[in-house]
C-alpha positions, 0 to 999 in steps of 0.5 A, a space after each residue: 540589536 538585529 531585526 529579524 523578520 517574522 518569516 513563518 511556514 505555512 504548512 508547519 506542524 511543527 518547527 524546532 531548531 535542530 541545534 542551539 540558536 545561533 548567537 552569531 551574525 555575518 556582516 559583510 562591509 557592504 552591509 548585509 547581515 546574515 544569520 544561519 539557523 538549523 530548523 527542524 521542521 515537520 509539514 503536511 503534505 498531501 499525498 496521492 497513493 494511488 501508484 504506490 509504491 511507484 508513486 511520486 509526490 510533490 510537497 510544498 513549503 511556503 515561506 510568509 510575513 506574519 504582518 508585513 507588507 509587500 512593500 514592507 517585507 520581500 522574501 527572496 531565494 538565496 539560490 537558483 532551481 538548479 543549485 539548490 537541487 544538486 546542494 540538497 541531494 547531496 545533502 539529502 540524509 534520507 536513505 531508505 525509502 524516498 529519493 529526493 529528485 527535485 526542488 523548485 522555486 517560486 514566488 506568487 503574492 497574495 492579496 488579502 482586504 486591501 493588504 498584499 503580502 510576498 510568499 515564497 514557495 519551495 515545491 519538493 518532488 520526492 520518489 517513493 523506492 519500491 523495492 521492499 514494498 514489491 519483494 515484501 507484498 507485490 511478489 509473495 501475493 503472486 506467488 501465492 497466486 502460481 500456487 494456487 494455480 498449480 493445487 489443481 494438480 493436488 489429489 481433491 480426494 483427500 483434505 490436502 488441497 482444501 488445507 493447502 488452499 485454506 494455507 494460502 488464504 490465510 498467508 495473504 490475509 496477513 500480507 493484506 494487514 501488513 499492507 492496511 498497517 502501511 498505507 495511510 488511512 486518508 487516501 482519496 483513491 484506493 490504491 492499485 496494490 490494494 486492488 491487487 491484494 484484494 483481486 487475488 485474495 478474491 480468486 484464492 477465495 472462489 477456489 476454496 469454494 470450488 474445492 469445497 463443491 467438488 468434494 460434496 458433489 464427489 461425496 454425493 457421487 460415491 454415496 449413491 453409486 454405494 446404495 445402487 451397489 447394496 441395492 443391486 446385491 440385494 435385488 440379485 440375492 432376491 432373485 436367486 432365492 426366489 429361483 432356488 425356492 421355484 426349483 425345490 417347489 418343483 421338485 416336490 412335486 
């Protein structure tokens, strides 16, 4: 028969071994006992998304006794900072979207009524990878940006530039949601993307409206010219009958 400490994760949310149990133990003549189990294990980890996708964040791991003591449990690293950095990069499987660059180790007591108990701390800092984030969104919304720039080249005398403007509002309105889909709805902070999105969504809007404004004003503009010309005709054809009708009274007479 083993005994096997009580060692539980504090910021588990979940926690399932990756394999079967395992049934066997090392020992060693000096004495020691070692079992090696595969877990799992799911964590909260709070994130600041204030630089996404150039964010970095820090997640902790922390390692505790249930019921032991200080003096009856001590929990210690079977490994340095260093090693265990190189070992898990290396056996880091994630791929896509995070770069492990760190794990650091350290231990603290804590004291709670008259009891004190060792934790052990496993501090993770992980890399966010942005480049599907900034040829996905960041790049596409200052295209759409340039574009926008350049539609005042665009005759405003017909529909085209309002329905290309009008195009351009509704391509990063989509972007905007794939965005609100990816960023966590918790974020203390608004991230700087989301300012970004959101300031060039704002400009393509007053451009709409400029164009609108332009258009109303330029139809004002040909409406009047339009009833000063028919007005001017009719004054000249006044004018020429009423002379034309002089000329034939003197001539009567």
């Amino acid at each position: 028969m083993l005994w096997t400490p009580d060692i539980l994760i504090k910021e588990s949310i979940k926690t399932e071994f990756g394999t079967k149990q395992s049934p066997y133990v090392q020992l060693s003549f000096w004495g020691i006992s070692v079992s090696v189990d595969i877990l799992a294990l799911t964590t909260a980890c709070k994130m600041d998304l204030y630089r996404f996708p150039f964010d970095t964040q820090i997640c902790n791991i922390t390692l505790h006794s249930a019921v032991y003591t200080k003096e009856e449990l001590t929990i210690n690293p079977f490994s340095n900072n260093k090693s265990l950095s190189q070992e898990s990069k290396e056996l880091f499987q994630a791929q896509g979207e995070w770069e492990l660059l760190s794990i650091d180790i350290s231990d603290y007591t804590s004291n709670f009524l008259w009891n004190s108990q060792d934790l052990l701390i496993y501090q993770i800092t992980i890399k966010r990878r942005p480049l599907l984030y900034v040829m996905n969104i960041i790049l596409p919304v200052f295209v759409f940006l340039v574009l926008d720039v350049m539609s005042f080249f665009i005759d405003a005398s017909g529909t085209e530039k309002l329905s290309f403007k009008v195009t351009l509002l509704l391509s990063v309105s989509v972007l905007l949601l794939i965005l609100n889909d990816t960023l966590p709805s918790t974020s203390d902070k608004l991230p700087l993307i989301g300012i970004y999105c959101s300031a060039i969504f704002s400009l393509i809007g007053i451009s709409i409206l400029e164009t609108i404004l332009v258009n109303l004003l330029k139809a004002k503009g040909a409406e009047k010219r339009s009833v000063e010309t028919t007005a001017a005709i009719t004054c000249q054809y006044s004018k020429c009958l009423i002379t034309r009708n002089i000329f034939l009274y003197h001539n009567q007479i």
